[in-house]
C-alpha positions as CSV (number, residue, x, y, z in Angstrom):
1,X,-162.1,25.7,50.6
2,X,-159.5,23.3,49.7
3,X,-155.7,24.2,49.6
4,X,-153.9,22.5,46.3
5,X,-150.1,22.4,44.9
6,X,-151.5,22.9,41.3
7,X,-154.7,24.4,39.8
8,X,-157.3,21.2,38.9
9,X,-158.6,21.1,35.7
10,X,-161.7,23.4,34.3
11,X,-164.6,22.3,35.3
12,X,-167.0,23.9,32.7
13,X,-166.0,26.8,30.5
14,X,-162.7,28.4,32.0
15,X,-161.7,32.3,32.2
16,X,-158.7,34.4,34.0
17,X,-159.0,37.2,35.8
18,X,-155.3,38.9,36.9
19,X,-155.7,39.7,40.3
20,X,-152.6,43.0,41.9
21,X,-151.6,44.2,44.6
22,X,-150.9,47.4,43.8
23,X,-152.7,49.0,47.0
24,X,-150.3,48.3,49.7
25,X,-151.5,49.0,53.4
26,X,-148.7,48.8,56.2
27,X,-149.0,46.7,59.3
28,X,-148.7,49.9,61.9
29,X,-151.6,51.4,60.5
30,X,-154.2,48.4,61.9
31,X,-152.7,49.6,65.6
32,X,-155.3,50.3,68.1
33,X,-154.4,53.7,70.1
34,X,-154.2,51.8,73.3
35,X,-151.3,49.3,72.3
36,X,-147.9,49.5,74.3
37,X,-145.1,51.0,72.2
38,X,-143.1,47.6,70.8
39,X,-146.3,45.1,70.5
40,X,-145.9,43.1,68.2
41,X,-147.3,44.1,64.7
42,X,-150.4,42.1,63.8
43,X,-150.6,39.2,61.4
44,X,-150.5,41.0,58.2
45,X,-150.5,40.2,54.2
46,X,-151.2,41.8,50.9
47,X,-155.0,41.5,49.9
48,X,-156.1,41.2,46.5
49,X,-157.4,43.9,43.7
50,X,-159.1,43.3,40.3
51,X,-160.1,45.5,37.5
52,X,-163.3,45.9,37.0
53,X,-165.6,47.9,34.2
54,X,-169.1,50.1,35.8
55,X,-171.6,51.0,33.5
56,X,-174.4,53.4,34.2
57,X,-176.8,55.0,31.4
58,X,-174.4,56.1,28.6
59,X,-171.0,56.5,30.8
60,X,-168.3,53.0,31.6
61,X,-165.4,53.4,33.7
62,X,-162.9,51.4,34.4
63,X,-162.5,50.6,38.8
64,X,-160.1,49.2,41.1
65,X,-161.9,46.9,42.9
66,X,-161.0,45.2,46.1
67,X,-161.8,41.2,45.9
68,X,-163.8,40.9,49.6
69,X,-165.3,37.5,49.5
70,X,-166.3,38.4,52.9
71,X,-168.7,41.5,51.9
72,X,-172.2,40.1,51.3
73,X,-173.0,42.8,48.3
74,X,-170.8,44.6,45.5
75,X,-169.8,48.3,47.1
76,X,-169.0,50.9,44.9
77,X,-167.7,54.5,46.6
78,X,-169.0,57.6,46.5
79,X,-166.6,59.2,44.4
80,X,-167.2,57.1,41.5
81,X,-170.8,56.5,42.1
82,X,-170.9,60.6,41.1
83,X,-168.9,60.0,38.2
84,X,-170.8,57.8,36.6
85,X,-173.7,60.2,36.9
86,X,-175.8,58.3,39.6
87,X,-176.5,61.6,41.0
88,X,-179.3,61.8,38.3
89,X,-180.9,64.8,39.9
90,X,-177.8,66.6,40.5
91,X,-178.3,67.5,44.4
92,X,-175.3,66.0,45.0
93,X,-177.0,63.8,47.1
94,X,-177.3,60.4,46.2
95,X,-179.8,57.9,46.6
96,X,-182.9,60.4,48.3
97,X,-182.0,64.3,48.5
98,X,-183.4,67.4,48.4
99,X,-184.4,67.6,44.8
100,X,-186.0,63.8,45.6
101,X,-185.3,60.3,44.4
102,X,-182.4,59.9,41.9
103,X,-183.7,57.6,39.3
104,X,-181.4,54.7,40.2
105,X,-181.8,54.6,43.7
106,X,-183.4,50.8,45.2
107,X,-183.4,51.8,49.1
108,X,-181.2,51.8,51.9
109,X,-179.1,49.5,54.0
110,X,-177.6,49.9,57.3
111,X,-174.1,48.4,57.7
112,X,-171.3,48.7,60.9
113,X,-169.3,46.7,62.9
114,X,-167.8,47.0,65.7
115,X,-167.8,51.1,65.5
116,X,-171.6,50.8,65.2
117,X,-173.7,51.6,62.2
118,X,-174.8,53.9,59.7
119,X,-177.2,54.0,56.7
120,X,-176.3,54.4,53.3
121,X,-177.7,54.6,49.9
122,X,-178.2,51.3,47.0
123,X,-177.7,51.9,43.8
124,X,-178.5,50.1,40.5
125,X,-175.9,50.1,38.3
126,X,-176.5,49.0,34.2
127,X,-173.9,46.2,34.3
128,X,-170.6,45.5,35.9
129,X,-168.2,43.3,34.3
130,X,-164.9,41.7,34.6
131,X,-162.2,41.9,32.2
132,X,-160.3,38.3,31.6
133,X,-157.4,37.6,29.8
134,X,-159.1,35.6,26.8
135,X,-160.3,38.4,26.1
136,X,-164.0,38.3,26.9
137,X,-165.4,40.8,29.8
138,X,-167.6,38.4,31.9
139,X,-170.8,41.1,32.6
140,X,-173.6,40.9,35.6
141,X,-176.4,42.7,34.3
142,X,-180.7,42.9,34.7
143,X,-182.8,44.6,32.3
144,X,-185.3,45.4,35.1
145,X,-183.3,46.0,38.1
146,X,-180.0,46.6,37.1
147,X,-177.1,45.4,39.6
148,X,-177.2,47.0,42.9
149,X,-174.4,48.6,44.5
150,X,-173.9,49.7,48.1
151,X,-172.9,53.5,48.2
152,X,-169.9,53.8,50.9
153,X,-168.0,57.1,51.3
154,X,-165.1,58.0,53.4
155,X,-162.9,54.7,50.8
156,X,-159.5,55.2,50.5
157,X,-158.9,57.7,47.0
158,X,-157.5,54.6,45.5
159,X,-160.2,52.2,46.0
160,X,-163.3,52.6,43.6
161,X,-165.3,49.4,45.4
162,X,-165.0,46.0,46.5
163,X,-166.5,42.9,44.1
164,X,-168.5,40.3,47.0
165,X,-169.3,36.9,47.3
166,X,-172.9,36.9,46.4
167,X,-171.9,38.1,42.3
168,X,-169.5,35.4,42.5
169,X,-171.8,32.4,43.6
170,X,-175.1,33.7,43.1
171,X,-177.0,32.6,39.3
172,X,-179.1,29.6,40.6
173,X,-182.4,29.1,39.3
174,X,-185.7,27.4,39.2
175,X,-185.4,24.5,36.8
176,X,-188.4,24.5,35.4
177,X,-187.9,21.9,32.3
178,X,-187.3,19.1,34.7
179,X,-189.4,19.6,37.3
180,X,-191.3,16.7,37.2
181,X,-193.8,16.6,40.5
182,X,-196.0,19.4,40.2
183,X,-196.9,19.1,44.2
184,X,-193.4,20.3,44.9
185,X,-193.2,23.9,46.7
186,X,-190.6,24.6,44.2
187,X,-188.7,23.3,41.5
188,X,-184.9,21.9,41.6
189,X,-182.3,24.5,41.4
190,X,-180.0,24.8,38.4
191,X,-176.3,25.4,38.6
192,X,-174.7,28.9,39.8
193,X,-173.2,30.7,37.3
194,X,-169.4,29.2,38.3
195,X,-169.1,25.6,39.1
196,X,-165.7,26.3,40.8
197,X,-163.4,29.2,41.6
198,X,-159.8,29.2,42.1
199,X,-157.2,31.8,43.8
200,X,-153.9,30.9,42.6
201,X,-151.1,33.3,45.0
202,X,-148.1,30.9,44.5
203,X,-145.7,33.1,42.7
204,X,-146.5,36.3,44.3
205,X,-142.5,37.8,43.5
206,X,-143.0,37.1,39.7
207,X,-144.7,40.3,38.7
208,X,-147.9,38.6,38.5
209,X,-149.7,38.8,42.3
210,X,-152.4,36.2,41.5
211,X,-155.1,34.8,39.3
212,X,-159.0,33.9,40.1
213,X,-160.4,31.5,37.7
214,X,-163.5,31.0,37.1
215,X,-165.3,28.0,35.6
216,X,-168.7,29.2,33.9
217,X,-171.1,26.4,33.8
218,X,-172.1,25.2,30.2
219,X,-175.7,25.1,31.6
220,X,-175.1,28.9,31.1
221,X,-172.8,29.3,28.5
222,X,-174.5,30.1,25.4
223,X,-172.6,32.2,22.2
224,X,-174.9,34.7,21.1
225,X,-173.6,36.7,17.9
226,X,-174.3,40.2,17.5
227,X,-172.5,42.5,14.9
228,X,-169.3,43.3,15.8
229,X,-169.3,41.5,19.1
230,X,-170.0,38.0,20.6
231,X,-172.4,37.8,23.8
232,X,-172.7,35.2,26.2
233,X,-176.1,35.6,27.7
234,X,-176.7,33.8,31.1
235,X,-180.2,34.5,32.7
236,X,-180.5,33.4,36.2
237,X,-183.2,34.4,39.0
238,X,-180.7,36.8,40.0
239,X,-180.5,38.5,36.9
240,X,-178.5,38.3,33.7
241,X,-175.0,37.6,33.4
242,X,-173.6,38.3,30.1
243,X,-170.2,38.5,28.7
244,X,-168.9,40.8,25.5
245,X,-165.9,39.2,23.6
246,X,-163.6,42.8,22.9
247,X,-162.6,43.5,19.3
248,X,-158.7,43.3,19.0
249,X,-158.0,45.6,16.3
């Protein structure tokens, strides 16, 4: 991470993604029970939301997401994970219930922390995409295994889910065209999806919280017309990564 006055130059394909703070959380509320009356409040600052699009079967919906660069996988609550109809079965149980396997459940994970642990459904999703302000909706997808989502209940009513790290940096692949010395274990790896990200916060009393840019590398920036819409197909190891250019009518 590098800390800069200005925002450096694109380094591949750029786009914009607004970032909000709409979601407000005060300081008291991080208290510990056991704190003497007058401690001072903890160090404390606004943390960052995006909006992002979920697609499952036949339904999209537009989610609040929280930006956590420190979650290792894309979460997704409860509430909207039934609203998109990822209850396939309808036992309002998601993931493995009474009626069985809902068709888009992958497994389980156990997550905690400190409070200890617990087990919770994964989810594949169709896509998940990012709106930007050129107007192109940069969209994670895999034909065979969809993008998986970890189901987490108990979220605050305004959060749908948090976007992670590993969408954001994952897209390397096995370079096969240039891998020259057949002895190797594996090929080179290609370029991630983004050659750099930036979080601009500098005029957070403007109106406008914050930005994330994100510049797509041309090694996987490729136009693909279809009618009515323009696709930017990506395929990487870790799936496909496509973006849909939105009609303005």
């Amino acid at each position: 991470m590098v800390l800069r006055d200005e925002v450096p130059p694109a380094d591949g394909h750029r786009y914009t993604v607004p970032l909000n703070n709409d979601l407000r959380f005060q300081a008291e509320e991080g208290r510990p029970n056991f704190e003497l009356p007058g401690s001072p409040l903890p160090t404390w600052a606004d943390v960052p939301f995006l909006t992002a699009q979920c697609h499952y079967d036949e339904t999209w919906m537009e989610a609040n997401f929280l930006l956590d660069t420190g979650a290792g996988a894309p979460i997704l609550s409860e509430k909207m994970a039934m609203q998109l109809g990822l209850d396939s079965n309808g036992d309002g149980v998601l993931g493995r219930g009474p009626a069985g396997e809902d068709d888009g459940y992958a497994g389980d994970a156990e997550v905690g922390g400190l409070g200890g642990s617990v087990v919770v459904p994964i989810m594949s999703l169709s896509s998940l995409a990012l709106p930007t302000e050129e107007g192109v909706d940069l969209r994670w997808t895999d034909p065979d295994w969809g993008i998986q989502v970890v189901i987490v209940s108990g979220l605050p009513e305004e959060i749908d889910g948090a976007m992670s790290i590993d969408l954001l940096t994952s897209g390397i692949k096995a370079d096969y065209e240039n891998w020259g010395d057949l002895s190797d274990p594996l090929p080179p790896l290609g370029e991630p999806y983004f050659r750099k990200i930036h979080l601009d916060f500098r005029d957070p009393d403007t109106g406008h919280y914050g930005t994330m840019y994100l510049d797509v590398s041309p090694l996987h920036h490729e136009i693909i017309p279809e009618p009515s819409t323009v696709l930017m197909l990506i395929v990487a190891a870790a799936g496909t990564f496509i973006s849909r250019k939105r009609r303005h009518i």
